[in-house]
N, C-alpha and C positions, 0 to 999 in steps of 0.2 A: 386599603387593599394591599397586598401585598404582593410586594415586584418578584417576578419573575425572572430568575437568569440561568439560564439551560446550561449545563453540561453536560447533558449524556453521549454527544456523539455530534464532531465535526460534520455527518452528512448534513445536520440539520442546518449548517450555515447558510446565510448568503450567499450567491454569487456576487461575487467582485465585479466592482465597476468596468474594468477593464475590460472583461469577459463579457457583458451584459456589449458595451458597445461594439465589438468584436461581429458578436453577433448579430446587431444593427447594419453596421457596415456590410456583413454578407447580404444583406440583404434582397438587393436587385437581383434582376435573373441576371443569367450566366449563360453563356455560350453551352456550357455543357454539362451535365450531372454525375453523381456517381464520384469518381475519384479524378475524374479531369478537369476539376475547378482549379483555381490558382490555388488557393489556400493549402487545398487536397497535395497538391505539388510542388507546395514548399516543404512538406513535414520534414522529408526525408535530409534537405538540405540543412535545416535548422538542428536538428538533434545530432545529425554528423559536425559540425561546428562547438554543439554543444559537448561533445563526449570526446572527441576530437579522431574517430575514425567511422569507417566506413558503416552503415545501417539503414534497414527497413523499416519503416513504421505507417501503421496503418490504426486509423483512430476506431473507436468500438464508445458505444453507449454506455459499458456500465463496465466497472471495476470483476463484478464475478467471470464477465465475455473475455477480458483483457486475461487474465490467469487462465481459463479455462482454454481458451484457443491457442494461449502462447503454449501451455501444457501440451495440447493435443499436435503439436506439429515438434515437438520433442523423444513424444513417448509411444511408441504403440499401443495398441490395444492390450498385449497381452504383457505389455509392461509396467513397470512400477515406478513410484515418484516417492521418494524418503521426502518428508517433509517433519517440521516440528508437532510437538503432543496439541499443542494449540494455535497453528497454524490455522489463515482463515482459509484456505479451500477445503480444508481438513471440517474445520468445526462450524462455519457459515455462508458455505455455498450449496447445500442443497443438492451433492452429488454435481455437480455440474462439470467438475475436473474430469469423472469418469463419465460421464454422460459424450462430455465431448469429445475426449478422448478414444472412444467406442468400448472402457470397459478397462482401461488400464486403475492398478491399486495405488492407492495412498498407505504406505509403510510410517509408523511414526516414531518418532524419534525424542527422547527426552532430552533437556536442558533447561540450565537456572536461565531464569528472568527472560526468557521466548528466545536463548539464544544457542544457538548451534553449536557443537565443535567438530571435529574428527572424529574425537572419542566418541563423542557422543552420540552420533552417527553410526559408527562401529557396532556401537553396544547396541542400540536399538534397533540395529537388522544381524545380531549375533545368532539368532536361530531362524535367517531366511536361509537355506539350501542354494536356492537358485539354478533348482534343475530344473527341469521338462517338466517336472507336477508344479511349478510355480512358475509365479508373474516373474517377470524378467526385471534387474533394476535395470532403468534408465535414464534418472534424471533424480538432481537434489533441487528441491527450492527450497529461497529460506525468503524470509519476509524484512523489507527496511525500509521504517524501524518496524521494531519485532511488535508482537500483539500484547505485549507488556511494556510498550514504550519504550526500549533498550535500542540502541542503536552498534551497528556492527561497523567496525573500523576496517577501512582498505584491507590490511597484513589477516583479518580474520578471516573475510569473504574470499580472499588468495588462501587459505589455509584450507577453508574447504571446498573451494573450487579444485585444488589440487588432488586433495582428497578426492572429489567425484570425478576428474580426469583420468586420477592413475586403475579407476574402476570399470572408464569407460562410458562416464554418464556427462549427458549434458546439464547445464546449471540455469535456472529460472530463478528469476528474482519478483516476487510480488513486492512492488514499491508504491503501495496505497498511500502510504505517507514517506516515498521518496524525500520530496522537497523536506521535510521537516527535521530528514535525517540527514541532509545536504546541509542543511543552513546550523544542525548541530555541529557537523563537521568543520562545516568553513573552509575546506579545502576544494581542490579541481575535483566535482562531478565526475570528470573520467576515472579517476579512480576510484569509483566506489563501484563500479561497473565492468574492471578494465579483464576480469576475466567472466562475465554471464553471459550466456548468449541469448538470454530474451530475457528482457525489463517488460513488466506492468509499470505505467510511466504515470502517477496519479495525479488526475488534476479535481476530482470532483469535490473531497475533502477539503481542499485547500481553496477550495473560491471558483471553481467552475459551473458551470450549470448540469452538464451531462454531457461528458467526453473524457474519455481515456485513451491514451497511445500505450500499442504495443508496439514494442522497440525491438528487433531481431539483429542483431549482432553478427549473426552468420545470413547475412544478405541469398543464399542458394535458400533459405526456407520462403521466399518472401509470396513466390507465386503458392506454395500450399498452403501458407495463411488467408493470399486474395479468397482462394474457393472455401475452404471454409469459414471463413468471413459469409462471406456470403449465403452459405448454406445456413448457417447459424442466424441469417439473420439481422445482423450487422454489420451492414451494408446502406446505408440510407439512401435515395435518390438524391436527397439534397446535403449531402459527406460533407459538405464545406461548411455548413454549422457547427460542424464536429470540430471537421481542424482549425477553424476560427478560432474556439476557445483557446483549442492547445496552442496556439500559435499566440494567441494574447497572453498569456501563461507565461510563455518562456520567453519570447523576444526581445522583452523588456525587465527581464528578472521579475515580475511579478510573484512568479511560483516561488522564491525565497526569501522574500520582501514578506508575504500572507504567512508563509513558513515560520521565520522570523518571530514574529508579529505575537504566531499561539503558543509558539515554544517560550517565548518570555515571561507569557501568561500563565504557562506551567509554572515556569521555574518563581514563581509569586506564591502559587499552590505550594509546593514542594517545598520551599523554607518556613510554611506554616504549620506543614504536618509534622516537617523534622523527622523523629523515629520510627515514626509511625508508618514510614514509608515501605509498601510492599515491593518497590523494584526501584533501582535507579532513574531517574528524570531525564531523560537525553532526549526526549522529542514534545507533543505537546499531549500528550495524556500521564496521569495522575492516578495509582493505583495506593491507597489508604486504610490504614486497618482504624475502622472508627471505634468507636466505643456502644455498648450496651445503649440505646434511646437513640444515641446520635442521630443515625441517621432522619429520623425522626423528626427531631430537634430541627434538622437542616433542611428539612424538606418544609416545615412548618415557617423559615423563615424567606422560602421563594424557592429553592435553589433543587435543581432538576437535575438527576444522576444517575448512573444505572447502579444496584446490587451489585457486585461481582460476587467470584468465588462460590464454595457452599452454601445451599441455605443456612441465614442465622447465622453467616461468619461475621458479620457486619462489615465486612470488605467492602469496599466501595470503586469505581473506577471516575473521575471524574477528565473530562478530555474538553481541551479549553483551542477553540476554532480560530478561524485568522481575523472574524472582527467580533469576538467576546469583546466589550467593556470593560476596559482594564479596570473599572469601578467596581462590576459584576466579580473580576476578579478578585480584587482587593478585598470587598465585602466577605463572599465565601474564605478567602484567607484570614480573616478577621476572626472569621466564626469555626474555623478547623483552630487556630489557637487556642479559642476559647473552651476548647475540650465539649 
């Protein structure tokens, strides 16, 4: 029979041991529900330590809740959010930015390899007007690492944070894969951060089970997140499951240790495709220009990946999670040499 080794998509990972006990330990009743569990009342203290100033944070079920609520307490209704051409609230949330938001636009903006500039900001809202017949900007997000696996350096996220200051916007960061572009970096967390005012704080990818923090940097928005939290739905009686995870996650560096871990696992990928590589490897997905059968070929010998790109480009994306089998890896490296 033949083995089986998935790379289509870090959701499909394990939850990490860490987290799995985390969650044990919450276990016993609690004096109280909602968000006056211990757990629920440490967030706020641990991320401020971790970023090394002041912040809100309130945990949400799912990665699309975490962008869509941090979104909607940025932007009005009848305003606008510049994000990247393939940005995920843009291209994999199912409306939910404008849904939450009550209606505010996604403006998109082109850049090589999912990454942002000024310019390139500029250029792709060069024919918004931005009168009374239009949405209003208000806000840039950019995503780190990007949806092509690139990751954005301190001086960049400062370049266009400036950029969306001197316009009068505020700055969102979806960090789905935060930790992976932390642990590319290797430097202080707070810098990657040190000008956004609300982080999507990603733990599910990385070895969580179901929990995400959003991270608000400007502490005055924290009470119109509680009520839309809540309205939204995300809100759990029992929140301390939630912040359980997050708080096994980050306490103990686990979130860079899993991080770590898939990015190495890339970079195994990535010296086997060599040329053939459709973007830079800075985090732990792998985008591949294969060959005519290939994919084919690879799929025939176990190995589980999404298409990318146009149909029949034979692109491939292949994203390698915090406990792929460094065998599973090696093996699929074995057989991307092998043409």
């Amino acid at each position: 029979m033949t083995q089986l080794a998935n790379f289509m998509s870090d959701n499909a990972a394990a939850a990490c041991p860490e987290v799995m006990a985390a969650v044990m330990a919450a276990g016993p009743a609690q004096p109280a529900g909602y968000d006056g569990d211990d757990w629920s009342r440490r967030l706020d203290a641990v991320f401020e330590e971790l970023f090394g100033r002041p912040c809100a944070v309130l945990a949400v079920g799912t990665g699309t809740a975490a962008n869509a609520l941090a979104l909607a307490c940025l932007v009005p209704p009848w305003g606008a959010v510049a994000c990247h051409t393939e940005a995920h609230v843009h291209v994999d949330e199912c409306g939910a930015p404008e849904f939450f938001t009550g209606g505010a636009k996604l403006l998109l903006c082109p850049g090589d390899h999912g990454k942002l500039t000024p310019a390139s900001v500029a250029a792709g809202l060069s024919s918004h007007r931005g009168d009374v017949h239009q949405v209003q900007m208000a806000a840039l997000s950019i995503t780190q690492a990007t949806e092509c696996g690139t990751v954005y350096r301190p001086h960049e996220v400062a370049a266009l944070a400036a950029h969306a200051r001197a316009q009068g916007w505020r700055v969102h960061m979806d960090g789905a894969r935060f930790a992976n572009a932390a642990a590319f970096l290797g430097g202080n967390p707070a810098d990657m951060v040190a000008d956004v005012d609300a982080l999507s704080f990603g733990c599910i990818k990385n070895g969580g089970l179901g929990a995400e923090a959003i991270v608000l940097f400007d502490c005055s928005l924290a009470d119109q997140l509680r009520w839309r939290r809540k309205r939204a739905g995300q809100m759990p009686s029992k929140g301390r499951f939630n912040a359980a995870q997050i708080l096994a996650m980050v306490e103990d560096g686990v979130w860079l240790r899993n991080a770590a871990a898939a990015n190495a696992g890339a970079q195994v990928l990535a010296q086997a495709a060599g040329e053939r590589l459709l973007h830079p490897v800075e985090a732990n997905e792998v985008f591949v220009q294969l060959a005519p059968g290939e994919p084919e070929r690879l799929r025939a010998q176990g190995f589980l990946f999404y298409d990318w790109g146009a149909a029949d480009s034979n692109e491939a994306r292949l994203v390698v999670s915090w406990d792929t089998p460094a065998e599973d890896a090696a093996r699929l490296a074995a057989a991307l040499a092998a043409g």
